[in-house]
N, C-alpha and C positions, 0 to 999 in steps of 0.2 A: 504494500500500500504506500503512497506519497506520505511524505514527512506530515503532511497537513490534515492528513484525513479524510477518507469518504465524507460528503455533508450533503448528497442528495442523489436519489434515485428514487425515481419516479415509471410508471407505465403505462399506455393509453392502447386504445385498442378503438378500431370501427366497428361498429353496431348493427351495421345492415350490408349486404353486400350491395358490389358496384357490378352491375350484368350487360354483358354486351359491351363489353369496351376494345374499341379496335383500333383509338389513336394513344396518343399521351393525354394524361387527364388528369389532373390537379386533385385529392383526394382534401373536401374540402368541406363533408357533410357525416356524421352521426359518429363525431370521436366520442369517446367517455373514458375517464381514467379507470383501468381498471379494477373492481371491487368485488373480486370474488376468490374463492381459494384461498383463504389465509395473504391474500397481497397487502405488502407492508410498504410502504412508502419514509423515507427516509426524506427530511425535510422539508422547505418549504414545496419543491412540486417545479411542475409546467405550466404556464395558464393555454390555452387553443382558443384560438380565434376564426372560424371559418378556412380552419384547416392548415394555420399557419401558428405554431410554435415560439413562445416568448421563454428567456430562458428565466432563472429567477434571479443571478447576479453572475457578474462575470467569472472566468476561469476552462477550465479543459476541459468540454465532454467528451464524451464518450454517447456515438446515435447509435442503434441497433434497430433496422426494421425488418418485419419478417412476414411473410405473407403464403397464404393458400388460398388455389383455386382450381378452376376447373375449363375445359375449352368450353365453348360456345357453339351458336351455330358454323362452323368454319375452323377449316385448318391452320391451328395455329402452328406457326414456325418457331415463336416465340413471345415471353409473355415475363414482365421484370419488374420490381418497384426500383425507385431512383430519390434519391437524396439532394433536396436543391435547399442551396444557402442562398443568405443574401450577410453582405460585412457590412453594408451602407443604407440598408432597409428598402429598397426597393428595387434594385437590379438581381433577382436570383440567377445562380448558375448549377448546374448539375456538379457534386463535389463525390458522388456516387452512385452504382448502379448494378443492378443484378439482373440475370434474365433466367428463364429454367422451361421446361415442357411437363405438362401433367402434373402438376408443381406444386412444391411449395419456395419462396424465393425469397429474397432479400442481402440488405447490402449493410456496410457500416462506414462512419465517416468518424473521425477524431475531431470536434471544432474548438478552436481557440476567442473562446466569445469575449472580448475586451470591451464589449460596450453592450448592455442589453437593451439598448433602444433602435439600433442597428442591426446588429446580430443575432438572425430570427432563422427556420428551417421550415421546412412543409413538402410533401411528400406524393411521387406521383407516381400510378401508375400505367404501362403501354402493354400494348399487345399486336403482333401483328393483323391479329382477324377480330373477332368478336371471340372476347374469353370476360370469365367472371373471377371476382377477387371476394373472397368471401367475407364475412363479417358475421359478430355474433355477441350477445348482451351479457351471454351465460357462459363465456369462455372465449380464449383469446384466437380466432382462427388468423386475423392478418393484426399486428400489433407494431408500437416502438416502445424503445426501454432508453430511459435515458438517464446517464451517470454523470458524476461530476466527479473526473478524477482527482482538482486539485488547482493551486491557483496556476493563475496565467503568467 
């Protein structure tokens, strides 16, 4: 562990799934922190804003998202969530990304958050054809987990 100490971890999870998705697409509707199974949360938290991620004070995270699903009507080739920053609050970039078939998927990014009015994350997922990324209230099918290794 860092000389300073773990001081937050947090997890959030989509509610509903997203079906029929066959471009890139901003996952931007039914997050909830997750509340079930014994999930303990370790300090202040995340807050979610229509799908967009505020951290709770600056230092190292650590993103983890992770996701399952299923094809669609159509051969998918492939099918991936992707990790987009932004350091200056409104230009995001892709800082990571994952793809898989018949899937379960997901990527991870280390971010150095120096400022948390700028330093936001939000998560999207593609597919070549129409595939579904599943979601669930009672348990985590596509989720992030987010750590705070320590300061910046």
């Amino acid at each position: 562990l860092p000389a300073s100490g773990l001081t937050m971890a947090d997890q959030w999870r989509i509610t509903s799934s997203l079906n029929g998705v066959s471009s890139s697409t901003y996952i931007t509707a039914n997050w909830e922190r997750v509340d079930t199974d014994g999930f303990g949360q370790l300090g202040t938290g995340m807050t979610e804003s229509s799908g967009e991620f505020t951290f709770p004070s600056t230092g190292i995270y650590h993103i983890d998202i992770r996701g399952r699903g299923s094809k669609g009507n159509g051969e998918v080739t492939y099918a991936g969530v992707k990790i987009h920053v932004t350091t200056d609050g409104s230009n995001y970039n892709e800082a990571s990304g994952g793809t898989g078939y018949y899937y379960a998927i997901g990527c991870q990014h280390i971010l150095d958050v120096t400022n948390t009015s700028t330093h936001k994350v939000k998560f999207q997922f593609e597919a070549s054809h129409p595939a579904d990324l599943h979601g669930n209230s009672n348990y985590t099918d596509t989720g992030v987990t987010f750590i705070r290794l320590g300061d910046t």
